[in-house]
C-alpha positions in Angstrom: -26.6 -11.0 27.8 -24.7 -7.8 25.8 -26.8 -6.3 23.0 -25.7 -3.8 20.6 -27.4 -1.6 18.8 -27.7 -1.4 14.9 -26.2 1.6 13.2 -28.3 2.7 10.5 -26.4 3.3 7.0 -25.9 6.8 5.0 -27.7 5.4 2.2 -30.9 5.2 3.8 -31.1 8.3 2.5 -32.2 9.1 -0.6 -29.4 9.0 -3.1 -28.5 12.6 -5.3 -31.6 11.2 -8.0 -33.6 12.2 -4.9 -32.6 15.0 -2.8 -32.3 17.7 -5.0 -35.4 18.8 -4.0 -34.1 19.0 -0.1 -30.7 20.5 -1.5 -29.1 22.4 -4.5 -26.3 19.3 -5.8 -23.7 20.4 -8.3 -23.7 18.2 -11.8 -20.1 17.6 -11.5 -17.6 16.5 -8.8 -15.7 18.4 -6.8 -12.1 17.9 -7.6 -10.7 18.8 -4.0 -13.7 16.2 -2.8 -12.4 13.5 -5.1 -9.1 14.3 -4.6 -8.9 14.0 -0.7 -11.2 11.0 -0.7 -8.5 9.3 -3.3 -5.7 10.0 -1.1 -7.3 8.9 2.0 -8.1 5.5 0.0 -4.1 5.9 -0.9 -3.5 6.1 2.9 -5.3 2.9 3.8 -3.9 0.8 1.3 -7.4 0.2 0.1 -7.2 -2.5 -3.4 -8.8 -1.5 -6.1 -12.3 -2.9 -5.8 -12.6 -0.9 -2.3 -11.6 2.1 -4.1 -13.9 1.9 -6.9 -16.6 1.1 -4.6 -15.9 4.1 -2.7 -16.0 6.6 -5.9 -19.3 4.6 -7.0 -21.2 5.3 -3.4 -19.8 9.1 -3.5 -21.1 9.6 -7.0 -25.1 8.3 -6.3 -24.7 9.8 -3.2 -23.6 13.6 -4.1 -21.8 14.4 -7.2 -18.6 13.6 -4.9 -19.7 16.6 -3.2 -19.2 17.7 0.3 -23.0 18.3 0.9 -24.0 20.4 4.0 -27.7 18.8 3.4 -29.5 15.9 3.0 -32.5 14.0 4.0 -33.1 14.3 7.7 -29.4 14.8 8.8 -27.3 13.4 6.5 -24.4 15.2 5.7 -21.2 15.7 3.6 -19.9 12.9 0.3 -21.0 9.8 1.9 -24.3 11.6 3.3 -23.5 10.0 6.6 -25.9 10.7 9.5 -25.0 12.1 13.1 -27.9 10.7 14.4 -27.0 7.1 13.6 -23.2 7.1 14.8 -21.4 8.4 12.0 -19.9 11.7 14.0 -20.8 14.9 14.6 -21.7 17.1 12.1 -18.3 18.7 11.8 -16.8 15.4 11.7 -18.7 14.0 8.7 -18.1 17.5 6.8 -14.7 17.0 7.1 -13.8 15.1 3.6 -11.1 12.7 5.2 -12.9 11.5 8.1 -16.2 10.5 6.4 -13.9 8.9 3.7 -12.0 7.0 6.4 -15.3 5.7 8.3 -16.5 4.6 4.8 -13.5 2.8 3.3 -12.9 1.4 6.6 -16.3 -0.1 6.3 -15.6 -1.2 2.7 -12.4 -3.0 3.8 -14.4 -5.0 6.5 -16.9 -6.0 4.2 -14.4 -7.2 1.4 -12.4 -9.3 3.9 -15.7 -11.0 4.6 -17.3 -11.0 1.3 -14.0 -11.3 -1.0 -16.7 -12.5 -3.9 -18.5 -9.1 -4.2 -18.2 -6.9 -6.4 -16.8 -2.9 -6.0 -20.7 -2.0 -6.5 -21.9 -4.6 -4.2 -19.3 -3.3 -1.1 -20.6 -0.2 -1.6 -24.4 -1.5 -1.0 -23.3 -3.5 2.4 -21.7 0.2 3.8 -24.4 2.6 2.3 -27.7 -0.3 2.7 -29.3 2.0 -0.5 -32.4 1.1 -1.6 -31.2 1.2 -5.2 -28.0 -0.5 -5.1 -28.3 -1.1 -8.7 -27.7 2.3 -9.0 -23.8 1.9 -7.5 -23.3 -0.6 -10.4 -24.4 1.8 -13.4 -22.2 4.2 -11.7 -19.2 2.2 -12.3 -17.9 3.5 -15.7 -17.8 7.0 -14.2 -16.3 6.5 -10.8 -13.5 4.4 -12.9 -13.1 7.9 -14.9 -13.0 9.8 -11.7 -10.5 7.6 -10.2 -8.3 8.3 -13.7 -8.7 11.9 -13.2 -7.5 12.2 -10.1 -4.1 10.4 -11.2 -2.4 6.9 -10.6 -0.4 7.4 -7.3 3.3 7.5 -7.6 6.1 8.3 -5.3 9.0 10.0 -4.5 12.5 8.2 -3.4 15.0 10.1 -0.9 17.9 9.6 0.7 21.2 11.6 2.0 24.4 10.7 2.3 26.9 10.7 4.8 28.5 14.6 3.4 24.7 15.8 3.9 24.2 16.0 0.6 20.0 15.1 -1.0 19.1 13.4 -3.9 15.5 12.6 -4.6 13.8 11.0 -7.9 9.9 10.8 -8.3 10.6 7.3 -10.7 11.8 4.6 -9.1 13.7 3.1 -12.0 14.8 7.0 -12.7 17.9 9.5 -12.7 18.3 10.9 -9.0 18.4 14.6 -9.1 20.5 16.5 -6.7 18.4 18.2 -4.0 20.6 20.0 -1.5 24.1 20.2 -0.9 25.5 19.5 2.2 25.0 19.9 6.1 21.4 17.7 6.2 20.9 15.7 9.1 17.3 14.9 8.2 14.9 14.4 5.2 10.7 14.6 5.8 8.8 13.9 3.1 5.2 14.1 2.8 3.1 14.0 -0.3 4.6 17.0 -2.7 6.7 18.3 0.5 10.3 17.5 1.4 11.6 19.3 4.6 15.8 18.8 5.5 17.5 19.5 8.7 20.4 21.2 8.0 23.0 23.4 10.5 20.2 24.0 12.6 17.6 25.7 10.2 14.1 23.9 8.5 14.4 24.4 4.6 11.4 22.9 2.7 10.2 22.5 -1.0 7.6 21.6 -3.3 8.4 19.5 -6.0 11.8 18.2 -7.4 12.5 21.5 -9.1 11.1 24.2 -6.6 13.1 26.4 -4.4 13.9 25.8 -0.9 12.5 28.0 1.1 13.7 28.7 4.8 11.1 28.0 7.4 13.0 28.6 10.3 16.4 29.6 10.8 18.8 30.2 14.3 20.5 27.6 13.8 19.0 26.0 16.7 16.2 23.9 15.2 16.2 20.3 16.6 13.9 18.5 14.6 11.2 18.9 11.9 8.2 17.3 10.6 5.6 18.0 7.5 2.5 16.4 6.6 0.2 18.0 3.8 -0.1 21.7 3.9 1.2 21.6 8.0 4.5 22.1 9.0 6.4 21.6 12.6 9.9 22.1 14.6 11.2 22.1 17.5 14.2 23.9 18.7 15.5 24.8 22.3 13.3 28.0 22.3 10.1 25.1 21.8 7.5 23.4 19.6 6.1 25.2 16.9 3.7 24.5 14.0 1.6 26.1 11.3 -1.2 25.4 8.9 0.4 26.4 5.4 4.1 27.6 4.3 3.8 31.3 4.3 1.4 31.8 7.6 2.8 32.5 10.7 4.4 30.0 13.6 2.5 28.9 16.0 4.0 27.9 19.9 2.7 24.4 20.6 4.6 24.2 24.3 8.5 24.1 25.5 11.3 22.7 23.6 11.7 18.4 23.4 13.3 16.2 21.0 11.1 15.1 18.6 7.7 16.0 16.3 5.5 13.9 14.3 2.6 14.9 12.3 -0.1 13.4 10.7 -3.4 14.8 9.3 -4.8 17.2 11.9 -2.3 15.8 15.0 0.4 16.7 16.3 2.9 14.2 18.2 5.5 15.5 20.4 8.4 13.7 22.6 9.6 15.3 25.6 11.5 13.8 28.2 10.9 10.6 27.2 7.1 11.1 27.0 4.7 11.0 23.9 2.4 14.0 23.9 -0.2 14.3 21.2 -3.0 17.1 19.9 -5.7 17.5 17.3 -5.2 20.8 16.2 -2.6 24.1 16.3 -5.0 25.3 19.3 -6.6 21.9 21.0 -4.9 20.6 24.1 -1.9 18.2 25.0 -2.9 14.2 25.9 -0.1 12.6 27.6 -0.4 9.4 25.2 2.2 7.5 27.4 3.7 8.2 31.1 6.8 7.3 32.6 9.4 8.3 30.3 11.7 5.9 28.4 10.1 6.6 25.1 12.3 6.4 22.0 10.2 7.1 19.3 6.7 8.0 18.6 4.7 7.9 15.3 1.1 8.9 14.2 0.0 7.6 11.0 -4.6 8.4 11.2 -6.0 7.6 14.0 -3.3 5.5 15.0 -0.2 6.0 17.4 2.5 4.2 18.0 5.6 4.6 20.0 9.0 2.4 21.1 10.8 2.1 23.8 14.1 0.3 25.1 11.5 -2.8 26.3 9.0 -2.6 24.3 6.4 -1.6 21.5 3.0 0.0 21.5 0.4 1.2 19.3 -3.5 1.6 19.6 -6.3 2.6 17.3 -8.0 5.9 18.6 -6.5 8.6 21.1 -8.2 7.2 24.2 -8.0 3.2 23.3 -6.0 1.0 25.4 -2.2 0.3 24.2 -1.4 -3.1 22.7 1.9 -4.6 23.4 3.1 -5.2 20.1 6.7 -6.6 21.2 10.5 -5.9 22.3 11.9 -2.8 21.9 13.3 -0.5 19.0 14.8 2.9 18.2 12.4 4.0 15.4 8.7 3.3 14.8 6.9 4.1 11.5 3.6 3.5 9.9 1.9 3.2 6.8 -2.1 2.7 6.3 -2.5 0.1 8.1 1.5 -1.5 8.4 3.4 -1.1 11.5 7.4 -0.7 10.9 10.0 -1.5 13.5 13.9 -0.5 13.7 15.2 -2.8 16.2 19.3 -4.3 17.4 19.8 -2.9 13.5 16.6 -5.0 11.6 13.7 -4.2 10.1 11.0 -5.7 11.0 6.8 -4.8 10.0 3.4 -6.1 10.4 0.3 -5.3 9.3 -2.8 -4.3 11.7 -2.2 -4.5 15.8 -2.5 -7.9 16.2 -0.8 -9.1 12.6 2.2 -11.1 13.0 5.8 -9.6 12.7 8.0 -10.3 9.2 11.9 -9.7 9.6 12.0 -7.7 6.3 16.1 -7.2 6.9 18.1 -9.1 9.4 22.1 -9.1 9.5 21.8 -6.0 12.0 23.1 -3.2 9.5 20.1 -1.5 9.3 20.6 1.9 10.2 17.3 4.1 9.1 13.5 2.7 7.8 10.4 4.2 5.5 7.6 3.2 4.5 5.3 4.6 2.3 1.8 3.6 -0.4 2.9 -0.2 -0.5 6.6 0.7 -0.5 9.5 -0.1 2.4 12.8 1.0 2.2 16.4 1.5 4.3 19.2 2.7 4.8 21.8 -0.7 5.8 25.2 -1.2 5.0 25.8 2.3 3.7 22.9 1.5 0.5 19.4 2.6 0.1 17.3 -0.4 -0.9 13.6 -0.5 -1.2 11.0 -3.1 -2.2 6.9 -2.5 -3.0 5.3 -5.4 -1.3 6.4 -7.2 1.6 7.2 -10.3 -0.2 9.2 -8.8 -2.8 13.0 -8.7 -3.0 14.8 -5.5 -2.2 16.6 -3.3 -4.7 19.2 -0.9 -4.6 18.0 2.5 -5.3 21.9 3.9 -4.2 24.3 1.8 -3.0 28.6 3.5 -2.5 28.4 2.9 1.3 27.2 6.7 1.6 23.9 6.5 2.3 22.7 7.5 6.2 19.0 8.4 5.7 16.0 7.7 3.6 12.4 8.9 3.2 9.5 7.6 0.8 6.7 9.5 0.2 3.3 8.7 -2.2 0.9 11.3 -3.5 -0.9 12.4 -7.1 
């Protein structure tokens, strides 16, 4: 007979009321702590009662603070112990993981307990023993969720003369980005990158300058995700933490880069190569060649080929056939997009069934992004927030050859 061992919860510990005489805890949040744990919940595609319950636990718990100490070894916002299978140390310090392993314990325990309440979630993942203390916590995590912003996002698309146009409303004027020459739009959170005659331009915001991240004229293609930016071009792959540092040489030149959190995805003849980190080393995530498209979205990775696709949960899980093939793979929290003989299709979770989201094979590009899906098909940019929704035309005249979505504060 299997057994399996109980994990114990963070809030076995005491909660902040308690440790301050273990540890110095600030009065106030940090706002880079709430921020990150916010846009991690945005990620997931968390509802609202998850989130709340998640900005409840960090508040008893630390302030929303990224502690470095704790009762016996708990550690960081969540106060999440290495001892009891949380992670290591580092792991749980890092802001985004601990808010990851809690939310994703929050969403298990509202899929089987729909009838609880946020403060209630947040006792089945912490196991405090003063959950009444998440409930009176509730009028100030609601005004620490306000002050980190509603979520909105930014629409963009180019058309066929390589022209950009982006808007940050989605019933809004579109404002004209770059003229001319783009090949291909990145967007992620404030960040939009374009392709364009070979060299990596990127900005912040609708109204900041471009600035040129790498010229030549050689650049092949280019990725961004939060503060890290990535190309390839025939002299290889290179990356960097931040805008103005300095490149970094990941390994010889390929066709595609993906990037998500701290990994790096990389295609190269026909096989997906991934790594945590500018300086960590290469995992050949899939063999043989044939590869398509690859995508990394968390701890998740997907990638297509001609006969199939695959995606698995964790770097060194087994892959799960998740159908025929397709040209282009995306994800979104936890929704897996598919390009495919020109249709959209998406599902949610590995073993979710598939929804045909846009048939009629004139589909030619696919985003998704914070509960929204869009394409380019028939020339039009259309999106839709919610599966079940109807599709809209953001920019229709025939023109339009690529999109991007991206959501953020």
């Amino acid at each position: 007979m299997a057994t399996t061992s109980a994990v114990a919860r963070p809030g076995d510990a005491p909660a902040a009321e308690d440790i301050g005489i273990l540890c110095t805890i600030p009065p106030d949040r940090d706002l880079n702590v709430t921020r990150t744990v916010r846009q991690v919940a945005r990620d997931l595609n968390v509802s609202d009662k998850v989130l709340l319950s998640g900005f409840e636990a960090g508040w008893v718990e630390t302030r929303m603070n990224n502690l470095t100490c704790g009762d016996r070894d708990s550690l960081g916002v969540f106060q999440q112990r290495p001892s009891q299978g949380w992670g290591t140390p580092e792991q749980i310090m890092n802001v985004s993981y601990a808010a990851t392993k809690f939310f994703n314990g929050a969403i298990a325990s509202e899929r089987n307990h729909p009838e609880y309440a946020a403060w209630q979630i947040a006792q089945d993942v912490q196991r405090s023993c003063c959950p009444d203390r998440y409930a009176a916590a509730e009028g100030k995590a609601r005004t620490l969720i306000t002050e980190v912003g509603t979520p909105h996002s930014r629409f963009v698309f180019v058309n066929a003369a390589g022209d950009v146009f982006a808007k940050d409303d989605p019933y809004g004027a579109w404002v004209g980005f770059f003229s001319g020459g783009v090949t291909k739009v990145v967007a992620s959170g404030d960040w939009t990158g374009v392709l364009a005659g070979g060299n990596f331009y990127a900005k912040q915001g609708l109204y900041g300058s471009w600035l040129t991240l790498a010229g030549g004229g050689d650049v092949r293609d280019i990725a961004v995700s939060g503060n890290r930016f990535a190309f390839v071009s025939g002299a290889g792959l290179f990356a960097k933490d931040g805008v103005y540092s300095s490149w970094v040489e990941q390994g010889s030149a390929g066709s595609r880069v993906v990037l998500d959190g701290d990994w790096i995805g990389f295609l190269g003849g026909g096989v997906f190569y991934a790594k945590k980190g500018l300086y960590g080393a290469w995992l050949t995530m899939s063999g043989g060649g044939g590869v398509t498209d690859i995508a990394i979205e968390g701890d998740r990775f997907a990638y297509a080929t001609n006969g199939g696709v695959y995606a698995k949960d964790g770097a060194y899980s087994s892959w799960v056939t998740l159908g025929g093939g397709g040209t282009k793979v995306v994800l979104d929290g936890d929704w897996i997009g598919v390009l495919s003989g020109g249709n959209f299709h998406a599902k949610q979770g590995l073993y979710g069934s598939w929804l045909a989201l846009a048939g009629g094979g004139g589909v030619t590009d696919i985003t998704m992004s914070g509960g929204w899906f869009g394409m380019a098909a028939g020339g039009n940019f259309l999106a839709k927030q919610g599966e079940y929704s109807s599709w809209t035309t953001f920019a229709g005249g025939g023109q339009v050859i690529a999109t991007a979505i991206t959501s953020f504060n």
